[in-house]
GUDRENTI-747444 format. One record per residue: residue number from 1; x, y, z negated of N, C-alpha, C, O in turn. Coordinates in steps of 0.05 Angstrom, whole numbers, plus 5000, padded with zeros to 4 digits. Example, Ala and Ser with C-alpha at 12.3 -4.5 7.8 and 13.67 -1.06 7.14 Angstrom:
// residues 2
 titor n_xx n_yy n_zz ca_xx ca_yy ca_zz c_xx c_yy c_zz o_xx o_yy o_zz
     1 5264 4886 4844  5246  4910  4844 5264 4934 4844 5285 4934 4831
     2 5257 4955 4858  5273  4979  4857 5258 5001 4843 5268 5023 4839
This chain:
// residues 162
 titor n_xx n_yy n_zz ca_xx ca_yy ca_zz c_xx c_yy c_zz o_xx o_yy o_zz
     1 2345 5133 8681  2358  5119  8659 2362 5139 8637 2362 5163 8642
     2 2364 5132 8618  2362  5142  8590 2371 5130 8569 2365 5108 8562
     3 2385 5143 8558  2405  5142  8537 2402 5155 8500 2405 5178 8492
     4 2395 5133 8485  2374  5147  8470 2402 5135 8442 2413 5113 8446
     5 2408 5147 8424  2422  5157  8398 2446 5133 8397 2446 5112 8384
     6 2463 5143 8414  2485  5131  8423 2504 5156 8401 2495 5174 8388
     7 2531 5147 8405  2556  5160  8384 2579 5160 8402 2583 5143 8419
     8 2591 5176 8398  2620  5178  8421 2647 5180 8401 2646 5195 8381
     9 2668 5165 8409  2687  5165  8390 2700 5186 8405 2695 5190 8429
    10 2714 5199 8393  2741  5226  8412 2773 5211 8390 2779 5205 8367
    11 2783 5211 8414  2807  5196  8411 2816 5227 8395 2811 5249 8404
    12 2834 5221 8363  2847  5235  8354 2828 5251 8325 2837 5269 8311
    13 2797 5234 8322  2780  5237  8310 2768 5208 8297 2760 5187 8309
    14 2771 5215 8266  2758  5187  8256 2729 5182 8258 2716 5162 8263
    15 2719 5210 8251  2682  5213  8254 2671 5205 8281 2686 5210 8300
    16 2652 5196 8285  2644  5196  8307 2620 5219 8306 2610 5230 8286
    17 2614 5222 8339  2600  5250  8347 2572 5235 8358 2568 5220 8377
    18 2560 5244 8344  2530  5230  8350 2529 5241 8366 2545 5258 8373
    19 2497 5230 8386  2487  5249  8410 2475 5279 8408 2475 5297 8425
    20 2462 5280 8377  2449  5299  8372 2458 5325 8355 2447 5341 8340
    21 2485 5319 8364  2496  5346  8361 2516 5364 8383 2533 5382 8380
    22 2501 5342 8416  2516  5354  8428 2504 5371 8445 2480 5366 8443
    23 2510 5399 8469  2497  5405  8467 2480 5396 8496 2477 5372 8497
    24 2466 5413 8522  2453  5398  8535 2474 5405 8557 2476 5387 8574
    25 2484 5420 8560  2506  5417  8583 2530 5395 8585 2543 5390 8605
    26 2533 5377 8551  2551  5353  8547 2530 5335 8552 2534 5319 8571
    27 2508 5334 8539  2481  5311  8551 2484 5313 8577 2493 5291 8586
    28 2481 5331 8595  2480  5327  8628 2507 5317 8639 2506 5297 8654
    29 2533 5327 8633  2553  5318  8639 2566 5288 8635 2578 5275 8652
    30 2560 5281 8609  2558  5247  8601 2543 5238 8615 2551 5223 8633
    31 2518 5244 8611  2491  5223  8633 2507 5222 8661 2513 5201 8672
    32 2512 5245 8672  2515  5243  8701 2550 5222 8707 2554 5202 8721
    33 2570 5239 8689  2599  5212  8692 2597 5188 8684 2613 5171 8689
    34 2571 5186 8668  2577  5154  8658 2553 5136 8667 2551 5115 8656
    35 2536 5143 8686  2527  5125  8699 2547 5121 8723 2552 5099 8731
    36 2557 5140 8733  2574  5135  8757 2595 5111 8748 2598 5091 8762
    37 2611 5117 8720  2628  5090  8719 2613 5071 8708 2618 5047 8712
    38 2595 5077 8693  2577  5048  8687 2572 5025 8715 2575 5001 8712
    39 2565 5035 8741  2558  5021  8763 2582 5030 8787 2577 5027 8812
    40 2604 5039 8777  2625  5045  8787 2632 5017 8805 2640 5022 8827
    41 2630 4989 8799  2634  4967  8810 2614 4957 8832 2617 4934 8840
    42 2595 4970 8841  2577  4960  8847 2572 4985 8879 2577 5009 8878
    43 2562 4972 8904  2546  4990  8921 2528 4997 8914 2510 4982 8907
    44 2522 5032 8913  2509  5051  8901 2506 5077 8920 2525 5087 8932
    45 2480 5090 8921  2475  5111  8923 2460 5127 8905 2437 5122 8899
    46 2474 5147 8895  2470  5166  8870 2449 5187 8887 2450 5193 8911
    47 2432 5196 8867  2422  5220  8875 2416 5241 8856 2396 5240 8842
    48 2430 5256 8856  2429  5277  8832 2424 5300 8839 2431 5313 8858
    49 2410 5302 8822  2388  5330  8823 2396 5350 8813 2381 5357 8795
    50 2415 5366 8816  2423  5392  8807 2446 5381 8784 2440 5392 8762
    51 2456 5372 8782  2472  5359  8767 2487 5384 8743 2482 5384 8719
    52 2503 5401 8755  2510  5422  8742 2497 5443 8723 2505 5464 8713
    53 2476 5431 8724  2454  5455  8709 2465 5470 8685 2470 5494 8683
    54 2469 5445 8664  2475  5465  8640 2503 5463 8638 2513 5467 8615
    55 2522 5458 8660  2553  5461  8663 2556 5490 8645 2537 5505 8640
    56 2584 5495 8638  2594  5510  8641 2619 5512 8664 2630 5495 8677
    57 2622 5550 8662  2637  5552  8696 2654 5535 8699 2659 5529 8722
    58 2666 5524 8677  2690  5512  8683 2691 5475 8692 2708 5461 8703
    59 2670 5470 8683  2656  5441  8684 2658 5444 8707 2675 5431 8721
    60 2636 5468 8718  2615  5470  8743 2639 5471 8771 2634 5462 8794
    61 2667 5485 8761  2677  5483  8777 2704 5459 8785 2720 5460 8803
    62 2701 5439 8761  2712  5418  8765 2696 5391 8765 2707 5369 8758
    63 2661 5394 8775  2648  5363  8772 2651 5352 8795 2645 5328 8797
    64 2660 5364 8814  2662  5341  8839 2692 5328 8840 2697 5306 8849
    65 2703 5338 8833  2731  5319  8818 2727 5299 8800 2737 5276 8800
    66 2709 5311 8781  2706  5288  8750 2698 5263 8775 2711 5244 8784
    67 2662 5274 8783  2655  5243  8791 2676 5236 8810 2679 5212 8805
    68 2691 5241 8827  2708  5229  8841 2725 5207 8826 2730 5183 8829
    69 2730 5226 8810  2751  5203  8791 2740 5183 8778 2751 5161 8775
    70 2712 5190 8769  2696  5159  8761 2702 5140 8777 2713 5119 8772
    71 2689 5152 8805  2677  5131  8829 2704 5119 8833 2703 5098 8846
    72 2726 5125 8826  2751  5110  8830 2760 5096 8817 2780 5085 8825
    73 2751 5090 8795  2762  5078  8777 2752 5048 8773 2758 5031 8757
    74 2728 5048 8799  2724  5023  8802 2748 5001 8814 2769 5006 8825
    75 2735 4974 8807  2760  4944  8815 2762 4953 8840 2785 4960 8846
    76 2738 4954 8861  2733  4944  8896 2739 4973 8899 2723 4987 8887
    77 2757 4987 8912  2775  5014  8932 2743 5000 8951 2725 5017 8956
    78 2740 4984 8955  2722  4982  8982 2689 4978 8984 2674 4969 9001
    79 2684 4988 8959  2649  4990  8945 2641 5012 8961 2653 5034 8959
    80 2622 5010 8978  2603  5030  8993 2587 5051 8972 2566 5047 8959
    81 2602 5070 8972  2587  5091  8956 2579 5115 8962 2597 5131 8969
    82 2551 5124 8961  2541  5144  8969 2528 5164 8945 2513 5157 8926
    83 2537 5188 8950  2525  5213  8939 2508 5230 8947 2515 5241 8968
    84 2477 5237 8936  2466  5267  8940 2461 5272 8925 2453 5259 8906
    85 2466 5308 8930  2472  5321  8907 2447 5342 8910 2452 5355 8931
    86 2431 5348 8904  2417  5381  8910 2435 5397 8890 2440 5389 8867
    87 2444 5419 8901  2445  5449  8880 2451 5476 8893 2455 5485 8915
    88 2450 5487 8867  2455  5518  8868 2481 5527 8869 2487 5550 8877
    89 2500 5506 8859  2525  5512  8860 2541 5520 8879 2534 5509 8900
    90 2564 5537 8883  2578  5552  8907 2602 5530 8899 2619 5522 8915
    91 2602 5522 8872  2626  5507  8869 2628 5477 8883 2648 5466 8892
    92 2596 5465 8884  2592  5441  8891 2593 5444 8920 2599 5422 8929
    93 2589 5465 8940  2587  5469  8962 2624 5469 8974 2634 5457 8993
    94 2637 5487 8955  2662  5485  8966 2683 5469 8954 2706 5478 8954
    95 2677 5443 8943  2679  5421  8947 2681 5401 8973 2696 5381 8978
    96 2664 5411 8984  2644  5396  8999 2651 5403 9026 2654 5427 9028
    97 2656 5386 9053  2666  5393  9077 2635 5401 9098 2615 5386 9100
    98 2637 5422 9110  2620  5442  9124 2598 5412 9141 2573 5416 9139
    99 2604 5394 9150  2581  5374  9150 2575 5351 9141 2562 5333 9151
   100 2588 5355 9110  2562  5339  9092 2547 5364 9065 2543 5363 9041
   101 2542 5381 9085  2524  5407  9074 2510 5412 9092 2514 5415 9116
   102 2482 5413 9070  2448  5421  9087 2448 5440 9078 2456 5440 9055
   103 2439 5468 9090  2421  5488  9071 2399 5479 9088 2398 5472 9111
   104 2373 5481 9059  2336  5485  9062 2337 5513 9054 2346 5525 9034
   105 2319 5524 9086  2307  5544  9077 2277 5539 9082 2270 5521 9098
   106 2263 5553 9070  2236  5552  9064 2231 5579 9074 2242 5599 9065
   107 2208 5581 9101  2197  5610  9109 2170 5606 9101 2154 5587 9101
   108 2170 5635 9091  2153  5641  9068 2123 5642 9072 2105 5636 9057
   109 2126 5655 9107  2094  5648  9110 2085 5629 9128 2061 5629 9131
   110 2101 5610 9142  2082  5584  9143 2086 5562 9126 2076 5540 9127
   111 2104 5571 9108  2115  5541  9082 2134 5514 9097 2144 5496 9084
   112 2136 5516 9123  2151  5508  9138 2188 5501 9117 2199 5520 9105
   113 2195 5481 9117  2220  5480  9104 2239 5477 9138 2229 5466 9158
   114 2265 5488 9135  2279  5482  9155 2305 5476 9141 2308 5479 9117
   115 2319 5470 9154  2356  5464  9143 2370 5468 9168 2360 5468 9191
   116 2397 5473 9162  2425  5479  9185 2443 5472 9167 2440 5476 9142
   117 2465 5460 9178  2494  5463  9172 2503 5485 9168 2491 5504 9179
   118 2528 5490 9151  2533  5524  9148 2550 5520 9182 2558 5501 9196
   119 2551 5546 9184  2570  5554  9210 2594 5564 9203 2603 5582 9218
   120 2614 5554 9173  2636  5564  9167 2650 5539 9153 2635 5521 9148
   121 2682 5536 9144  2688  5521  9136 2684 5519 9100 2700 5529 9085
   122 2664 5506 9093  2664  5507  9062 2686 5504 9047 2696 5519 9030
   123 2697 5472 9058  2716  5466  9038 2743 5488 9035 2758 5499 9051
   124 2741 5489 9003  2762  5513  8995 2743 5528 8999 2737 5534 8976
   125 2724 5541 9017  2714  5573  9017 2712 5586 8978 2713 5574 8956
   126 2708 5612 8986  2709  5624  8957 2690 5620 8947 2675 5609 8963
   127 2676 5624 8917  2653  5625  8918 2628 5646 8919 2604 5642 8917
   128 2643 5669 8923  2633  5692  8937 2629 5692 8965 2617 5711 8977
   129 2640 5670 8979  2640  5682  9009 2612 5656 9012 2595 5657 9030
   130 2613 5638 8992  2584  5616  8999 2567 5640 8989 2553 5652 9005
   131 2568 5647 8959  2546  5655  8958 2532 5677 8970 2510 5687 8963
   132 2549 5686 8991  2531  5702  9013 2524 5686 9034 2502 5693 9042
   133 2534 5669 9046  2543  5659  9063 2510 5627 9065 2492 5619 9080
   134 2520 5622 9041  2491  5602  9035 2469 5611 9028 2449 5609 9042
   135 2467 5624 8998  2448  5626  8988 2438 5654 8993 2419 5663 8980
   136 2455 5673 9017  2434  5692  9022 2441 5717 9003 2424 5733 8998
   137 2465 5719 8994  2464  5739  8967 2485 5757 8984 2505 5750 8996
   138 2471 5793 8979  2506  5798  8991 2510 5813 8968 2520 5835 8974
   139 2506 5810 8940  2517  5827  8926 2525 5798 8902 2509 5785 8888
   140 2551 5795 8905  2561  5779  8880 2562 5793 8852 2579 5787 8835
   141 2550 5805 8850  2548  5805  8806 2524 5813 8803 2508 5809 8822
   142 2516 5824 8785  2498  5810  8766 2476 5841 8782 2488 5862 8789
   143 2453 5839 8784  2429  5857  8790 2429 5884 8776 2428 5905 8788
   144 2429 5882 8752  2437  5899  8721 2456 5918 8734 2451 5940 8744
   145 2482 5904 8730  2513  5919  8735 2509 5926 8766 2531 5933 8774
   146 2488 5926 8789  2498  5927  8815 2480 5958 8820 2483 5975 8837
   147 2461 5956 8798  2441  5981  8791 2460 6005 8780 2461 6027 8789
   148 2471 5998 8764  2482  6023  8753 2510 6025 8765 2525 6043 8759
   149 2515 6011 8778  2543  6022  8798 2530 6041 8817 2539 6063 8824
   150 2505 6027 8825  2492  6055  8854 2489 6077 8842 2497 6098 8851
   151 2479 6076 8822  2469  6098  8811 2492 6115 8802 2489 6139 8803
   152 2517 6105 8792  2545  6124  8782 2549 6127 8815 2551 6151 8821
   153 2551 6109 8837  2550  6121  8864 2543 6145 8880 2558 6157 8895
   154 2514 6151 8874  2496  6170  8875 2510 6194 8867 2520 6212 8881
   155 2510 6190 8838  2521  6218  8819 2551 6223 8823 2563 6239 8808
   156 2562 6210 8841  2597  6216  8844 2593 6232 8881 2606 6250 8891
   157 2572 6218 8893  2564  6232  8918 2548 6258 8907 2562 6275 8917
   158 2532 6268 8897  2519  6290  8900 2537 6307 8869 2527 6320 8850
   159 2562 6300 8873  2582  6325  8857 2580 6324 8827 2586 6342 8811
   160 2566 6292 8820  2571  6294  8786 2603 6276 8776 2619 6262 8788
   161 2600 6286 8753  2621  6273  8740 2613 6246 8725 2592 6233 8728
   162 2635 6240 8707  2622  6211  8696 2607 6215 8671 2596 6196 8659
């Protein structure tokens, strides 16, 4: 579905805000809350594909609340509704209770895809302890900054200064 030169009023603003000046992390975030309440009345299963992409952290770490609150705001409390979500997110994972989470892994030399449940409790987990924990990472910051910490490491072990 697609949503083509629509205008959004913001309560406390006389102008309205066209689509094409917003940016693509508000394009992804509209598309994805407002089909949920658009068919908010209705039995539905959503499937969203990385949904959080162009979130920011702070979106990213409050979209499984937003759609919650869509999906609620329907008439029927008793509308069968289903979510999948694929992502990258540690936020969307600890949301999320330890079995209604797949990790896919993919081994590399027979192309074989496999999946498991995590073996820890997601919901609440940090998002440092998923992102080792899921995606395999044991160094949380950035590659750049994790280089030149070893390296001031190095030079504080073999008797340099800073």
């Amino acid at each position: 579905m697609r949503f083509v030169d629509f205008r959004i009023r913001q309560h406390g603003l006389t102008d309205l805000i066209l689509n094409k000046a917003l940016s693509d992390g508000e394009h992804q975030f509209l598309h994805t809350l407002g089909l949920c309440l658009l068919f908010k009345d209705q039995p539905n299963l959503f499937l969203l594909d990385e949904p959080e992409t162009h979130l920011n952290p702070g979106w990213r770490a409050n979209f499984i609340t937003m759609l919650r609150h869509c999906l609620e705001q329907g008439n029927s409390k008793n509308q069968t509704r289903e979510m999948l979500i694929t992502s990258h997110s540690p936020f969307i994972v600890s949301d999320s209770r330890e079995e209604n989470v797949l990790i896919f892994e993919k081994d590399q030399e027979s192309n074989i895809v496999n999946y498991r449940c995590p073996d820890f409790n997601t919901f609440g987990a940090s998002v440092n302890q998923i992102t080792m924990k899921v995606f395999n990472k044991t160094e949380t910051i950035g590659s750049y900054a994790h280089s030149k910490l070893k390296e001031l490491e190095k030079r504080f072990e073999n008797g340099g200064e800073w």
